[in-house]
C-alpha positions as CSV (number, residue, x, y, z in Angstrom):
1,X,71.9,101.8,208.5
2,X,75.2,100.7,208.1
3,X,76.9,100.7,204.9
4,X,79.3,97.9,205.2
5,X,77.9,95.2,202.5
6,X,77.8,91.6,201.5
7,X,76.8,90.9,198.7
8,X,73.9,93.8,198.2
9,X,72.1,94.0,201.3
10,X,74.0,95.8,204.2
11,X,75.5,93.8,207.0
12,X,74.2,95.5,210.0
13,X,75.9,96.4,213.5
14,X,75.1,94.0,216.8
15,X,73.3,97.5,218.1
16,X,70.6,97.4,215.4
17,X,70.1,93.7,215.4
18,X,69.4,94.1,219.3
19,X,67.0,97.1,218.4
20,X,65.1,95.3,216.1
21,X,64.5,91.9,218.5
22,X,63.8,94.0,221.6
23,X,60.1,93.5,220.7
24,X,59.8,90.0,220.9
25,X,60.6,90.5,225.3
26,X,57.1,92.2,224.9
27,X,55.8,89.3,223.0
28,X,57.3,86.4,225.1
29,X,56.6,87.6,228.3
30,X,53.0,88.5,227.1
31,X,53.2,84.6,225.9
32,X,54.4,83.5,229.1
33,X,51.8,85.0,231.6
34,X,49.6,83.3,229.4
35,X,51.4,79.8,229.0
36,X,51.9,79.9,233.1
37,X,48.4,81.4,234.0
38,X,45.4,80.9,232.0
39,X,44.2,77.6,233.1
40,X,45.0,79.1,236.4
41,X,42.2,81.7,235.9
42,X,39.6,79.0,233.9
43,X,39.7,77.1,237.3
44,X,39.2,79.9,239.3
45,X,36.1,80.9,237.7
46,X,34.7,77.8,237.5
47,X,35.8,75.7,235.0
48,X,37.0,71.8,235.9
49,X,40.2,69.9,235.1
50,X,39.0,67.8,231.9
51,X,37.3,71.3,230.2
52,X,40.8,73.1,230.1
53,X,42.3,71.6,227.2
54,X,39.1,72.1,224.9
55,X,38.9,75.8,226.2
56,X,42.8,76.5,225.2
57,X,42.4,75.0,221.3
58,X,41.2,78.9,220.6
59,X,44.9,79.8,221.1
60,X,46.6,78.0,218.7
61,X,43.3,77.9,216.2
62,X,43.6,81.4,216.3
63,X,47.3,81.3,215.2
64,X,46.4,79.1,212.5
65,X,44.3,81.4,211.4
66,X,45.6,84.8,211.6
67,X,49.0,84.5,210.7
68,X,49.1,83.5,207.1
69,X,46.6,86.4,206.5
70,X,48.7,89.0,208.5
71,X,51.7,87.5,206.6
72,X,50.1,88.0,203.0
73,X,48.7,91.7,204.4
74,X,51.9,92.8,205.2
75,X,54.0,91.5,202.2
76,X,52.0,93.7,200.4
77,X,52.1,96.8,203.0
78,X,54.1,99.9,202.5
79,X,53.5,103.1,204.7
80,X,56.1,105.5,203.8
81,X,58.1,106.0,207.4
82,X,56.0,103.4,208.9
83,X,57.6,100.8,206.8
84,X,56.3,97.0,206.0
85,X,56.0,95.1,209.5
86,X,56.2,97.5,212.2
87,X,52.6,98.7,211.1
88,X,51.2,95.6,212.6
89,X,53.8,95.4,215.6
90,X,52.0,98.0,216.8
91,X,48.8,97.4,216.1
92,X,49.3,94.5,217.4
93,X,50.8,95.3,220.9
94,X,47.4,98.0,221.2
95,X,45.0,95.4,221.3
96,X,47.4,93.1,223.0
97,X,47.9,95.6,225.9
98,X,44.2,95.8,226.1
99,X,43.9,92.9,226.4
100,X,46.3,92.5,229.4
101,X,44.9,94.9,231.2
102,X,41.1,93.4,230.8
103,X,41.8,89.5,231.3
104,X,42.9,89.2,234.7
105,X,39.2,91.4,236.1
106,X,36.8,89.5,234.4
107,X,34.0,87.4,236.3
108,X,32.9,84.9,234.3
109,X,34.4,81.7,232.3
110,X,32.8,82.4,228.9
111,X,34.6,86.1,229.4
112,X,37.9,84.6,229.9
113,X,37.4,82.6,227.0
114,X,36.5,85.3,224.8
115,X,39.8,87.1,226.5
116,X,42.0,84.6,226.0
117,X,41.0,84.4,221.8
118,X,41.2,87.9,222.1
119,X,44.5,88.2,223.4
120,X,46.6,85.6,221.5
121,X,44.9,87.2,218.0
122,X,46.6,90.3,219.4
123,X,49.9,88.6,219.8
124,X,49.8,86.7,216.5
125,X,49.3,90.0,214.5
126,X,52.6,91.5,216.0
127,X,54.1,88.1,216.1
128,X,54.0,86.9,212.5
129,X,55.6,89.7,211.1
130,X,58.6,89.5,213.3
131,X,60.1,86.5,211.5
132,X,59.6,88.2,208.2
133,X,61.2,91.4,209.9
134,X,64.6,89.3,210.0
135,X,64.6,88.1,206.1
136,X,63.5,91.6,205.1
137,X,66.1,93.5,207.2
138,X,69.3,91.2,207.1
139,X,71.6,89.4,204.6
140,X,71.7,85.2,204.5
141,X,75.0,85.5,206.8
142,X,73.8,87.0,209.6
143,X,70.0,85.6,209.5
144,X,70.9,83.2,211.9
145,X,72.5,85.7,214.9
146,X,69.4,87.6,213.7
147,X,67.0,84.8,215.1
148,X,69.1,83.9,217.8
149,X,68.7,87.2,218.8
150,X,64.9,86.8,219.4
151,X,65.7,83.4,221.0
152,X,68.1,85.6,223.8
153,X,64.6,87.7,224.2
154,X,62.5,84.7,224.3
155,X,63.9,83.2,226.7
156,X,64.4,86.4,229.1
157,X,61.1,87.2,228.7
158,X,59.8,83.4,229.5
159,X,61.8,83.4,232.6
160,X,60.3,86.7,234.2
161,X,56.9,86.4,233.2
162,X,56.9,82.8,234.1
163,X,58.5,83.8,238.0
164,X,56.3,87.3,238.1
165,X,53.4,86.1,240.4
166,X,55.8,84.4,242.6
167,X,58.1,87.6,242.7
168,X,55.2,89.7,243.6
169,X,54.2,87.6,245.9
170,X,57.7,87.9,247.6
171,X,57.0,91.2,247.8
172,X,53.9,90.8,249.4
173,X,51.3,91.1,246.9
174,X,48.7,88.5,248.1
175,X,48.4,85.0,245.8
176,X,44.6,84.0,247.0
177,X,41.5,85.0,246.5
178,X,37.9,84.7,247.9
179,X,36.1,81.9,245.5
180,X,35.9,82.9,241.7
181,X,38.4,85.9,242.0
182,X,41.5,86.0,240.5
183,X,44.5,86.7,242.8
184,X,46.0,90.3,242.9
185,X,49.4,88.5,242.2
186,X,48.1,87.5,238.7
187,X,46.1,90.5,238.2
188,X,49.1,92.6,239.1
189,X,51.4,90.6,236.6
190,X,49.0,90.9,233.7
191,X,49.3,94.5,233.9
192,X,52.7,94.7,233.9
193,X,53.0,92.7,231.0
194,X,51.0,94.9,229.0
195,X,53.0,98.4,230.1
196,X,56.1,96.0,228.9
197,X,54.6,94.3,225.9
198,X,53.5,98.6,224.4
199,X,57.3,99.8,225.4
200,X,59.3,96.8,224.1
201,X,57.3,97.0,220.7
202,X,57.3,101.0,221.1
203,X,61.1,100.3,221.0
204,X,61.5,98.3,218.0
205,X,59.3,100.8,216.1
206,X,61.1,103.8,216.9
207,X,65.0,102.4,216.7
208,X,64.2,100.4,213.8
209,X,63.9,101.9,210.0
210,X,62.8,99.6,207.2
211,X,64.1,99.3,203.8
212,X,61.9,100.7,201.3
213,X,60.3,98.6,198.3
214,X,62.8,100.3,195.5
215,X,66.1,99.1,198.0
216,X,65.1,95.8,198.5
217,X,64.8,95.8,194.6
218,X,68.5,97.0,194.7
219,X,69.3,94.5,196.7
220,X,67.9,92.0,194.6
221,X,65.2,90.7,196.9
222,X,61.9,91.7,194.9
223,X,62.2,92.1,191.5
224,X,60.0,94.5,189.0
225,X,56.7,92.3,188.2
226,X,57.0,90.9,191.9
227,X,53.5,92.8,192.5
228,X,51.9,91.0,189.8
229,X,50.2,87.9,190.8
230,X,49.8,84.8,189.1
231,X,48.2,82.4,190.4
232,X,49.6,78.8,189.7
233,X,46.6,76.3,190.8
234,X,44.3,75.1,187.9
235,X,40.8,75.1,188.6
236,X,39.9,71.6,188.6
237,X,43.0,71.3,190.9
238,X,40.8,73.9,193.4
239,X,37.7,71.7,192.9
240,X,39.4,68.1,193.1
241,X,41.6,69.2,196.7
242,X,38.7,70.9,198.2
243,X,36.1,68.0,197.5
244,X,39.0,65.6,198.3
245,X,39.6,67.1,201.7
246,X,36.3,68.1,203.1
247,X,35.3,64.3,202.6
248,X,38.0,62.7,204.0
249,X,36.8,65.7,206.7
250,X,33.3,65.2,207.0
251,X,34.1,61.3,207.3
252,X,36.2,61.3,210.1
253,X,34.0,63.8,212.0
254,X,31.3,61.2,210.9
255,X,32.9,58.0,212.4
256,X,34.4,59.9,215.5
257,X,30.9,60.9,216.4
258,X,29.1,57.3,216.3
259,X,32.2,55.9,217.5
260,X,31.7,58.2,220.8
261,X,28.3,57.9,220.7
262,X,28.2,54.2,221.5
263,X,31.7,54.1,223.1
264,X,32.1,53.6,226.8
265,X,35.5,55.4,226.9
266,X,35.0,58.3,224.1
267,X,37.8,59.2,222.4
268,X,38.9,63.5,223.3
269,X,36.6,65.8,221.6
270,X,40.0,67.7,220.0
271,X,40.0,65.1,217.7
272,X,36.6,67.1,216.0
273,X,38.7,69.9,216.1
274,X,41.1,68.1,213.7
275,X,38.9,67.0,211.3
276,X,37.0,69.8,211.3
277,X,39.9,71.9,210.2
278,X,40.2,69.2,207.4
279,X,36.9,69.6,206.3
280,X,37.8,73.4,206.4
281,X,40.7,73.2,204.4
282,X,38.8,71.9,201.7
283,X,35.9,74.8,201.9
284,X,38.7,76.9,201.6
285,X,40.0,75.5,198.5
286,X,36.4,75.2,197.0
287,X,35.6,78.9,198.2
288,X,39.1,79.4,196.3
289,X,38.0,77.7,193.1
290,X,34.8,79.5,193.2
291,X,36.2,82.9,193.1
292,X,38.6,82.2,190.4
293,X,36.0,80.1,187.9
294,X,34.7,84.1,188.0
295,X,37.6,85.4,187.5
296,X,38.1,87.0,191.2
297,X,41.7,87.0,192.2
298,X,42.1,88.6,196.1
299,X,44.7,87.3,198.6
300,X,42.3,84.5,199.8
301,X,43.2,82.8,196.4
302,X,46.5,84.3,196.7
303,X,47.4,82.3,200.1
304,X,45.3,79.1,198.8
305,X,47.6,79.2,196.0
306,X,50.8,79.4,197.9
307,X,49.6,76.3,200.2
308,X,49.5,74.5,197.2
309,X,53.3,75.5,196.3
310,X,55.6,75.4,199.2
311,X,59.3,75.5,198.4
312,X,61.3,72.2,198.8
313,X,63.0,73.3,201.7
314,X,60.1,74.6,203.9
315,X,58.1,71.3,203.0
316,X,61.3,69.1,204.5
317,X,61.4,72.0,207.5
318,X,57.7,71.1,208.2
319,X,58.2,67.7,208.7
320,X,61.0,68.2,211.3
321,X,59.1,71.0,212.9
322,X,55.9,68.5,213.5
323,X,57.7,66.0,215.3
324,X,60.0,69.1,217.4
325,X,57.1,70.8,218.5
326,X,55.1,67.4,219.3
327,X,58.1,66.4,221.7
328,X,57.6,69.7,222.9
329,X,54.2,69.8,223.8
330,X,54.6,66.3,225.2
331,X,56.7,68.0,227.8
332,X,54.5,70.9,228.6
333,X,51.4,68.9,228.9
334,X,52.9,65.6,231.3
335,X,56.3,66.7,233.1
336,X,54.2,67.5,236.3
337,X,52.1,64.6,236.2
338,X,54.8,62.1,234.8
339,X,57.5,63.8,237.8
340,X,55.0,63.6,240.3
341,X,54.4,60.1,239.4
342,X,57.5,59.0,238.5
343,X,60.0,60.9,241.7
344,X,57.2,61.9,244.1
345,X,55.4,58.1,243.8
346,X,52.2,59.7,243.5
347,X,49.0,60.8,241.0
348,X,47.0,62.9,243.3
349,X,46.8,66.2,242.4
350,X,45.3,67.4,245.5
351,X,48.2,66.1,247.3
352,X,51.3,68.2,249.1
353,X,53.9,66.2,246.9
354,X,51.7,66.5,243.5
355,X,51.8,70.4,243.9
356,X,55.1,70.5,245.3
357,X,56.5,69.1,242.4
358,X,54.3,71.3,240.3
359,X,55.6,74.4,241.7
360,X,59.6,72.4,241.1
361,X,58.5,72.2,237.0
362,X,57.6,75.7,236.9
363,X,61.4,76.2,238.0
364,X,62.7,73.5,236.0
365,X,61.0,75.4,232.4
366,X,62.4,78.9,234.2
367,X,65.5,76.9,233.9
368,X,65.2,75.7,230.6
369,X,64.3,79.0,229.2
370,X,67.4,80.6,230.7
371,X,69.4,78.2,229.1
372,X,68.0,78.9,226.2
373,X,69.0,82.7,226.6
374,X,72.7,81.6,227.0
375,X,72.9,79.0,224.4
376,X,71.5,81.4,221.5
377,X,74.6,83.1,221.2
378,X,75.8,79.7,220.7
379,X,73.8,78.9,217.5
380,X,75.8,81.8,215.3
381,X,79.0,79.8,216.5
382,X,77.9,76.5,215.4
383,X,76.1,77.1,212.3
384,X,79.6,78.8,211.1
385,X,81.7,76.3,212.2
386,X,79.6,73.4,210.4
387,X,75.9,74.3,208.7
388,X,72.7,75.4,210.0
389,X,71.1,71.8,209.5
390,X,74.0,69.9,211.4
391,X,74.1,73.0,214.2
392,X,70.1,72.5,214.4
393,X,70.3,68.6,214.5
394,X,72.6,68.9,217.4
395,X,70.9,70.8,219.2
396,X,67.5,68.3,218.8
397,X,69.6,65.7,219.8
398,X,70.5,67.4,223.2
399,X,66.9,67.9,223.5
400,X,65.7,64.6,222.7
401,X,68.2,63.2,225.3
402,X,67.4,65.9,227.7
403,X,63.5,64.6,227.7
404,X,64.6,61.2,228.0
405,X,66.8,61.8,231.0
406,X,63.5,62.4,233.0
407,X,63.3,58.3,232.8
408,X,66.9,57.7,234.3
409,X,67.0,60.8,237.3
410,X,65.3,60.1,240.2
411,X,66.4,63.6,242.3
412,X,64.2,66.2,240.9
413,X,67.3,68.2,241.0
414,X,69.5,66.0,238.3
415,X,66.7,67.0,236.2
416,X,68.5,71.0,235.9
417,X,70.5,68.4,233.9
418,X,67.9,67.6,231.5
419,X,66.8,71.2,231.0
420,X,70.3,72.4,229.6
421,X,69.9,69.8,226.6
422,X,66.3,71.3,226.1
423,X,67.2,74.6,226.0
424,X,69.7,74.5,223.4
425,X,66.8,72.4,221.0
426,X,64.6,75.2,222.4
427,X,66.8,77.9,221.1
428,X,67.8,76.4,218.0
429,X,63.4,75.4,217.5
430,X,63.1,79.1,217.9
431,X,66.0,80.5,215.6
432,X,67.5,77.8,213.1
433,X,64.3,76.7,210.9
434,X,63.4,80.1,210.7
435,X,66.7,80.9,209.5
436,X,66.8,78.1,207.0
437,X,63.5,79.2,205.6
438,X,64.4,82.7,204.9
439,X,66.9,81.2,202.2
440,X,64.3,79.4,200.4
441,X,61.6,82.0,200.5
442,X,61.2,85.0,197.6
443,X,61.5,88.3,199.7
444,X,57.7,89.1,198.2
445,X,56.0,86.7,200.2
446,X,58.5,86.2,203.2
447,X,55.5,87.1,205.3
448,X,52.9,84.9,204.1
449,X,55.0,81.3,204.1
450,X,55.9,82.8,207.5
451,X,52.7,82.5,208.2
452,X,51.8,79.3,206.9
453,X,55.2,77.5,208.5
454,X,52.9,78.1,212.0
455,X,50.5,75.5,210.7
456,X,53.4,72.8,211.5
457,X,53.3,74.1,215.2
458,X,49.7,73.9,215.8
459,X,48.9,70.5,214.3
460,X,51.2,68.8,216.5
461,X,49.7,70.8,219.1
462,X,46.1,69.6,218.6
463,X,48.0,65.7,218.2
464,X,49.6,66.2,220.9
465,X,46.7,67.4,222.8
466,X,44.5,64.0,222.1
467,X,46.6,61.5,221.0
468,X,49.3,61.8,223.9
469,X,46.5,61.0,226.0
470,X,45.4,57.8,224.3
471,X,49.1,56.5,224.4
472,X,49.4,57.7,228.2
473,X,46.6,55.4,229.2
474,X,46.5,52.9,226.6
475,X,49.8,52.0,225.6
476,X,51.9,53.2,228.6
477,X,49.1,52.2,231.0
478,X,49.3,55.3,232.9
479,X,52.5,55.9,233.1
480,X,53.2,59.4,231.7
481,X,56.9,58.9,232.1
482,X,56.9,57.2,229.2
483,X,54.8,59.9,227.1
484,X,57.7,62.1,227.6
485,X,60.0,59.5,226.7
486,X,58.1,59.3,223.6
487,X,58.5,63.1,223.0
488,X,62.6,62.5,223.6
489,X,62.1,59.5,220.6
490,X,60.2,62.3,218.6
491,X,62.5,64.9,219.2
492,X,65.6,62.7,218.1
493,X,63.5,61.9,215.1
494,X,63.5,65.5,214.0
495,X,67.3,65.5,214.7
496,X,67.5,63.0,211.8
497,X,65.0,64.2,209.4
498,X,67.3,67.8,209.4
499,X,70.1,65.6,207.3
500,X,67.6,66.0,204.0
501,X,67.9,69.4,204.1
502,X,70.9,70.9,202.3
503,X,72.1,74.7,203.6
504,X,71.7,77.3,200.9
């Protein structure tokens, strides 16, 4: 470690902030085989256009899941040379790499399933702890170029894994397949994912010491009493948000399902997903009150109790990540049938121009991510020069006018245009809030709010994933050019909301 210091915790050199992010290529490009691939192998073995979405909710309900427990577990893990995070980097990357190497050789859709639920618990368990990794390991002034690290690694990672079955297939690795088998091109790519996903986690672990309980307490970060928990939710506060929620809960399910019952055009079954996980919330809070009217206090409580006290700042961070990630997901849902539509004058997927301008997406997000690689060493820059709120509202701005240039181009290739102001919001989604939060968060439970901050990802998701499609066909009447003009409205939104958060 380097002994150079700023106020208590040690600055540390460009070399070990590149060591420590090299992990996050593993994670990315195992993210991006499955972003680009998945529904890909669901069709293959059987499964038809309108089932995808329901099939994919696993991935992000998995997330929601998993990460605020791995956060609390490893906020309160120390193993001596092992350290506080890399523990589950690797234990993460093992099953992940498993994983990899199973997924593309299965036969059946229910096994792919399973795989794919497999596979992104895997990547949540290394991935949560990797944002904690940066407030545990770095001082306040260097937090950002910390995260914008990981966005540089992100992004290269997006951009191979995203062009790997068409490289191989350069190369002459064949892309089809008889019927219900899955191409050697994909099969090929999964496994090079996993031997990259072990060896760029494998790096981080090795190259990377972590500071030990007693010198973060020298550098002020946890205090003595820190591992004493108190928890700060009254009982009948337990029993009055748990009842309150799983009603409101088991009401919407309630109307949803006589609604779609009797409805000629039922509304998406993601929407039970949604308030299901409302009703949910509320066990958890009554499951919460339980335990502690017997005096039981374990880290379910613990994590129940810190939903119920989020810090200022990461409540006004939430509410621009919902509508940044619901612009974002408007885009990665519609840009091929809102391009194909809206350039190539047609809605047929089975057509030559629908799929040509499919395959002209997939190297329009390549593009996107590579400019996101480039602008991240941007971010430390403009965060200096004027604050990490005004640097991040910048850059959602870009993005938000990026997504909304998809309305005015009419050559598919003005639209590289479009993808330089969305990957400067891309990098700055991936880097910026994250180093915001870190401020606001005590160093003892950087992991678990870490955790919990996910949850305003996948709720816009799940939106996103029902409620876009009402608007497309409802309000917009089809046209899904106009979806992802909402998403540019959305993301500008964001932009504005940053200007209530004040930079610690």
């Amino acid at each position: 470690m380097s002994t150079i210091t700023v106020s208590g915790k040690p600055r540390l050199s460009l070399a070990q902030i590149i060591n420590m992010s090299v992990g996050f290529f593993g994670i990315q490009f195992a993210f991006g085989l499955q972003n680009a691939n998945v529904s890909r192998i669901f069709q293959t073995l059987g499964a038809k256009i309108e089932e995808i979405p329901i099939l994919w909710i696993a991935a992000p309900l998995t997330g929601l899941i998993i990460q605020p427990i791995i956060g609390h577990m490893s906020d309160k893990t120390w193993l001596g040379k092992w350290g506080r995070r890399r523990p589950y980097f690797m234990t993460g990357a093992i099953f992940a790499s498993l994983a990899l190497f199973v997924f593309p050789n299965v036969t059946a859709l229910w096994m792919a399933a399973v795989m794919l639920w497999l596979l992104d618990a895997s990547i949540n368990i290394s991935m949560e702890p990797f944002r904690a990794f940066v407030g545990d390991m770095l001082p306040d002034s260097q937090r950002t170029a910390g995260f914008a690290m990981q966005s540089f690694f992100i992004g290269i990672g997006a951009v191979i894994s995203s062009l790997m079955p068409y490289i191989l297939t350069e190369f002459g690795v064949a892309n089809e397949a008889p019927p219900g088998v899955i191409p050697d091109s994909v099969r090929i790519s999964f496994i090079i994912g996993a031997v990259l996903y072990m060896l760029a986690i494998s790096y981080t672990v090795f190259t990377t010491r972590e500071y030990s309980p007693d010198e973060l307490k020298s550098f002020g970060d946890i205090r003595e009493g820190d591992e004493h928990v108190t928890i700060k939710t009254k009982l009948s506060s337990f029993l009055n948000k748990g009842l309150v929620w799983f009603l409101i809960g088991v009401v919407l399910s309630a109307v949803l399902y006589f609604y779609n019952s009797s409805a000629s055009q039922p509304l998406e079954k993601e929407l039970y997903v949604l308030s299901g996980g409302i009703a949910a919330f509320g066990l958890f809070q009554l499951f919460a009150w339980f335990l502690q009217s017997r005096k039981i206090s374990n880290g379910f409580v613990e994590v129940m109790d810190d939903l119920n006290f989020l810090p200022a700042t990461m409540k006004k961070l939430a509410v621009v990540q919902f509508f940044s990630w619901f612009a974002l997901f408007a885009m990665w849902i519609y840009s091929t049938p809102a391009l194909a539509q809206h350039i190539a004058g047609t809605t047929d997927a089975s057509s030559a121009a629908y799929n040509k301008m499919g395959n002209w997406v997939g190297v329009l997000f390549a593009w996107y991510n590579g400019f996101a690689a480039i602008f991240a060493f941007l971010l430390p820059v403009l965060s200096k020069k004027f604050s990490r709120p005004v640097t991040h509202m910048i850059a959602l701005i870009a993005g938000g006018l990026g997504l909304i240039s998809y309305y005015f181009f009419k050559d598919e290739n003005l639209l590289i245009i479009s993808m330089a102001g969305i990957g400067l919001a891309w990098c700055s989604i991936l880097a910026m809030p994250y180093s915001m939060l870190t401020t606001a968060l005590p160093a003892n439970k950087m992991g678990v709010y870490m955790g919990i901050f996910n949850f305003f990802i996948v709720i816009p998701q799940i939106l996103a994933a029902t409620l876009l499609g009402i608007f497309t066909k409802h309000l917009f009447n089809g046209n899904a050019i106009m979806t992802i003009v909402l998403g540019g409205c959305s993301m500008i939104v964001a932009a504005l909301l940053t200007l209530r958060i004040k930079d610690k």
